[in-house]
C-alpha angles and dihedrals in degrees: 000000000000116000132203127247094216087182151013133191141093122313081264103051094053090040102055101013110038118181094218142022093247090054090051085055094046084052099047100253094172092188115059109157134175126229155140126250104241097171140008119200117179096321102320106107118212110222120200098209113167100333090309124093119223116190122226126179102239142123088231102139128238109275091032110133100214140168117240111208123183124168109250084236090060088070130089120205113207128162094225127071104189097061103122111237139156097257122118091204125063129157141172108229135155124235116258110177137349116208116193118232106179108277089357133071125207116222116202108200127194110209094148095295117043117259119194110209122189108218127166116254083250097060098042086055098054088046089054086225108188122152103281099038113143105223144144138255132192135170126198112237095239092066101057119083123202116211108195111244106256120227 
């Protein structure tokens, strides 16, 4: 039996740039979401997903359906909104699991789509995290990665 090689490139480019979907599950991207480019501004897409609209840099055109898809360890869980970073993407949501994973915790938040964060145990105790928690997320930009939808 003959298999298929779905991608090649270093460690870097198939865990944070998969060429397929397949391959982002294979990996463990956690957040694979699909949306429509409604704007693009000098390279930073902007993505309708679910009513709510996630920035990538990217050269992907409006009308474009494409997949977004960010590492749960590329997002950053605070419980204040207004504090001033360099991410493009930032979202009230409310915790709705952890799940342990060893010294990790993953964070599932609904903020009208449902976000998996990765967090140490340390950091989702000082944050008090519990379902039903009202937090924030955010994700830089830089760290989503947008796969053209295939026909």
């Amino acid at each position: 039996m003959e298999g298929i090689l779905p991608q090649i490139g270093t460690t870097g480019e198939i865990f944070h740039r998969p060429a397929t979907r397949s391959v982002a599950r294979f990996v463990q991207v956690e957040n694979i979401l699909d949306g429509s480019v409604v704007e693009n501004l000098g390279g930073e897409a902007a993505v309708e997903v679910s009513g709510r609209i996630f920035r990538a840099v990217s050269p992907a055109e409006p009308g474009m359906r494409v997949s977004i898809l960010f590492r749960a360890e590329d997002v950053t869980i605070g419980l204040d909104g207004s504090a001033l970073t360099s991410a493009r993407n930032l979202f009230p949501g409310r915790v709705k699991r952890l799940i342990p994973a060893g010294p990790f915790m993953r964070a599932v938040i609904d903020c009208g789509v449902d976000v998996t964060a990765l967090v140490t145990l340390r950091s989702a105790g000082d944050l008090g995290l519990s379902p039903g928690k009202d937090v924030w997320i955010s994700v830089k930009a830089t760290a989503i990665h947008l796969l053209p939808e295939r026909e």
